[in-house]
Phi, psi and omega in degrees: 000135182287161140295088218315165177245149162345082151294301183304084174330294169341284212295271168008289223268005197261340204245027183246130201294334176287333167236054204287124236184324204274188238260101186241163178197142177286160203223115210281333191273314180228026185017063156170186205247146234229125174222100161306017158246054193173115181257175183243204192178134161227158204225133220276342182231170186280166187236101177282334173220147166337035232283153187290317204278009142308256217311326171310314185295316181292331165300270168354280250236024190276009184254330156329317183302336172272358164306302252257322178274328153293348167270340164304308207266340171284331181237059152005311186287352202278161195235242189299117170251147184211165157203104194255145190242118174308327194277327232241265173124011172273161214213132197221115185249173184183129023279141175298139170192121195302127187243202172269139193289000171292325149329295180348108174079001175252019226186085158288109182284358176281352138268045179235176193298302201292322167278354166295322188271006186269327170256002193227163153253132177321150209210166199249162178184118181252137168238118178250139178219159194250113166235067166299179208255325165310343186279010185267019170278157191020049197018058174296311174303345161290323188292320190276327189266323179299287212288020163289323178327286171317309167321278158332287195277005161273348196279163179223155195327324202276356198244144172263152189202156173203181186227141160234162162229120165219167177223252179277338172216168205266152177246156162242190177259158209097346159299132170237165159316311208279343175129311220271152179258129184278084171321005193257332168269155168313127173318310207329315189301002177271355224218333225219188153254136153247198192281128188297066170251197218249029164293281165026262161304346181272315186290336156315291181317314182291293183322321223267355183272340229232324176281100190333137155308149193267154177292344183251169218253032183197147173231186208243115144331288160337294177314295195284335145315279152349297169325290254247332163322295173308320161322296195286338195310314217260354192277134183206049177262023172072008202248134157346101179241154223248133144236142190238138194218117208257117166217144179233333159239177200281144173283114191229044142294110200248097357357109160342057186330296185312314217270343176289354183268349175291328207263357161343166164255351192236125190287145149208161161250128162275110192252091212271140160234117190272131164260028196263359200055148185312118179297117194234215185285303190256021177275136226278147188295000170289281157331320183261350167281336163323287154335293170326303189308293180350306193290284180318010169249344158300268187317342211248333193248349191058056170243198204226134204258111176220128179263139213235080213260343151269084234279335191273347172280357183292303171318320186290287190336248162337344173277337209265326188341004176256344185271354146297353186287109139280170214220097196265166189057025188297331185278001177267000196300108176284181136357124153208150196279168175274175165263147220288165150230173193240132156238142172317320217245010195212337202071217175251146200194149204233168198256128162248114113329144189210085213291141147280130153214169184297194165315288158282358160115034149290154177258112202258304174170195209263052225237106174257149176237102178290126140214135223274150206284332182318293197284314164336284239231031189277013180261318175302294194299339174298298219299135185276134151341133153261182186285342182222014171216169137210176200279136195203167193199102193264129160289136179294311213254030157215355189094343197276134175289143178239323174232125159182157219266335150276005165273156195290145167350183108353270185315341197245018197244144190216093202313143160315134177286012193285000000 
C-alpha cells in the first residue's frame, strides 16, 4: 500500500534534524540520543519558505523510513542509514536525532568523501585557478580560493592531486613569483600528483590560500596546461584523469591548446569555469577569443564548459564536477566503503555507499550505511599475531589497507583541520 504524501507542512518542519522536537531516548548502541521510530532530514541551504521541491524530495523518499527501521532491528551492525538526493541535495537520516541548529543549511552531502566515492573511481585531478592580478576585481579571488575547498575535501584517499596557480607563467607549491623555493612543501608537488590524505590535502589547502596574486592583469593558458601535462608524463596507475580549470581573466597565449592536449601521453578531460562573463556584442576581442578557448579546450577533451556569472554559486559548480565524468555500467555499481573515519561516540567506522539510478542511468542519489570498523572485521580482528606472522585486510580494488599492523593507532589518528 502507498504511502499518501505529505501535506501538513508543520509535521515536515518538526522532523529536520537541526530542529528535531520528537520522542529521543538515549540509545547505547549510538551513544547518544535518538528516536528510533523516526528519521530526520536536512536541506543543503537555509530555507525562509518551504520550496515544493523540499516537500517533493520528502515525500519520494518517506518509504525509506521503514526500511530503514527494519534494518536497525534485523542487522544489528549497522549505526547511521541516509539518503541524499542527488537533484535535490536533500538528505534522510535514521535514527533522528537532533544536531546544532548552527547547522542548519550549511552541509551539502553531495560534496562529501562517502558520497562521491559511492559513484566515482579512483581518479587523477589538477586543479588549476587563475590569480592573475585581474582576479582582484569583484574579489573573484576570494570566490576562486573558497570553491577549491569543496574540491579538495571531496577527494578520496585513493585519488592523486596537485594544485597549479598560474597567471602569465604557472606556480606550483613551493613556487614562488621572485623564483625562490618556498621549504615548507615537499619538493614532491614540483614533480608530481600526490596522494590525496590529510598532510596533503592540508599543504594544498595552504598553497591555494596563501599564493600572491601575480602583477599582471592577463594569463598565459598554454603555459599552465603545459605545467599540468608535465605533472601526468610519468604517472602510471591507469585512473581517469581530471584538470578543472579556473579563469577569471583574458588569455594571451598564441599556441594551441587543443592540439597540446591531443598530443599527450595521457587522455584527460578539461572541465573550464570562465568568470569572465557572458560574451556579447560588446565584448573585447581579447575576452572573447579567451572564451572561445575556454569552450574548446573543454569540447575537445570531452570535459565540460560552464561559464559562472553569480561568483556565489562557484564553490557547488565546481565541488559538483564529477558529476560531468562519464560512467559506464551504471545499474551494475555495486557497493563501495568510504575511507575509514573517526567519530567520538562511535570510533572508527567506514561508510558503505550505494549510487540509485534510473531507468535511464540518471543518478537518482546515495543511500549510505555507516559501520564501525570494530564489527565489519570482527572474524578478522579475534585473531592475535603469531611469532612470525599477522593479520592485515586489504581492499582488492584500490589497495588500501583498512587492518594492519603498521597503521597508526587510535590513539595516533588525529581528526581533520579543515
Amino acid at each position: 500500500m502507498n504511502r499518501p504524501r505529505i501535506t501538513n507542512l508543520k509535521e515536515i518542519a518538526t522532523k529536520q534534524c537541526c530542529r528535531y522536537d520528537g520522542d529521543t531516548k538515549y540509545s547505547t548502541k549510538f551513544q547518544r540520543w535518538v528516536d528510533t521510530k523516526s528519521s530526520c532530514w536536512s536541506w543543503p541551504s537555509e530555507i525562509k519558505e518551504m520550496p515544493d521541491e523540499l516537500v517533493s524530495a520528502y515525500d519520494r523518499t518517506s518509504s525509506l523510513e521503514k526500511q530503514m527501521m527494519e534494518n536497525v532491528d534485523s542487522k544489528g551492525e549497522l549505526k547511521w542509514q541516509y539518503f541524499a538526493d542527488d537533484a535535490t541535495g536533500f538528505f534522510r537520516k535514521f535514527p533522528a536525532a537532533l544536531v546544532s541548529s548552527s547547522k542548519c543549511g550549511t552541509k551539502d552531502e553531495r560534496l562529501r568523501p562517502w558520497y562521491i566515492a559511492a559513484i566515482l573511481r579512483p581518479k587523477n585531478v589538477v586543479i588549476l585557478f587563475d590569480i592573475s592580478y585581474s582576479m582582484k576585481e569583484e574579489n573573484k579571488i576570494i570566490f576562486a580560493r573558497t570553491a577549491i575547498t569543496p574540491v579538495l575535501k571531496g577527494l578520496l584517499p585513493t585519488d592523486f592531486v596537485n594544485v597549479i596557480a598560474f597567471a602569465e607563467s604557472a606556480l606550483l607549491p613551493g613556487m614562488t613569483h621572485s623564483g625562490l623555493s618556498d621549504d615548507t612543501y615537499n619538493s614532491c608537488f614540483n614533480t608530481q600528483l600526490v596522494q590525496a590524505n590529510g598532510q596533503n590535502l592540508l599543504d594544498l589547502k595552504r598553497f591555494v590560500e596563501d599564493v600572491p596574486l601575480a602583477s599582471t592583469k592577463t594569463s598565459n593558458y598554454y603555459n599552465a596546461i603545459s605545467m599540468a601535462l608535465k605533472l601526468l608524463t610519468d604517472i602510471k596507475n591507469n585512473r581517469d584523469t581530471h584538470l578543472i580549470f579556473l579563469a577569471g581573466s583574458t588569455d594571451v597565449s598564441t599556441q594551441d591548446i587543443s592540439a597540446l592536449l591531443s598530443r599527450s601521453n595521457t587522455t584527460v578531460s578539461v572541465y573550464t569555469y570562465s568568470l569572465l562573463g557572458e560574451s556579447s556584442n560588446n565584448s573585447s576581442e581579447l575576452k572573447t577569443r579567451s572564451v572561445k578557448k575556454l569552450q574548446e579546450m573543454a569540447r575537445t577533451s570531452n570535459g565540460k564548459f560552464e561559464s559562472i556569472t553569480d561568483y556565489r554559486e562557484l564553490p557547488f559548480r565546481m565541488g559538483r564536477f564529477y558529476k560531468n565524468i562519464p560512467s559506464s555500467n551504471k545499474q551494475d555499481e555495486g557497493p563501495r566503503l568510504s575511507s575509514p573515519q573517526f567519530a567520538e561516540r562511535l570510533g572508527m567506522y567506514v561508510t558503505l555507499g550505494v549510487p540509485c539510478y534510473s531507468k535511464d542511468e540518471s543518478l537518482i542519489g546515495v543511500v549510505g550505511i555507516d559501520i564501525t570498523l570494530s564489527e565489519l572485521l570482527q572474524n578478522t580482528v579475534s585473531f592475535g599475531p603469531g611469532e612470525l606472522s599477522y593479520t592485515f585486510v586489504i581492499e582488492t580494488d584500490n589497495g588500501r589497507a583498512l587492518v594492519h599492523p603498521q597503521l597508526p593507532s587510535l590513539r595516533q589518528f588525529r581528526k581533520s583541520l579543515w
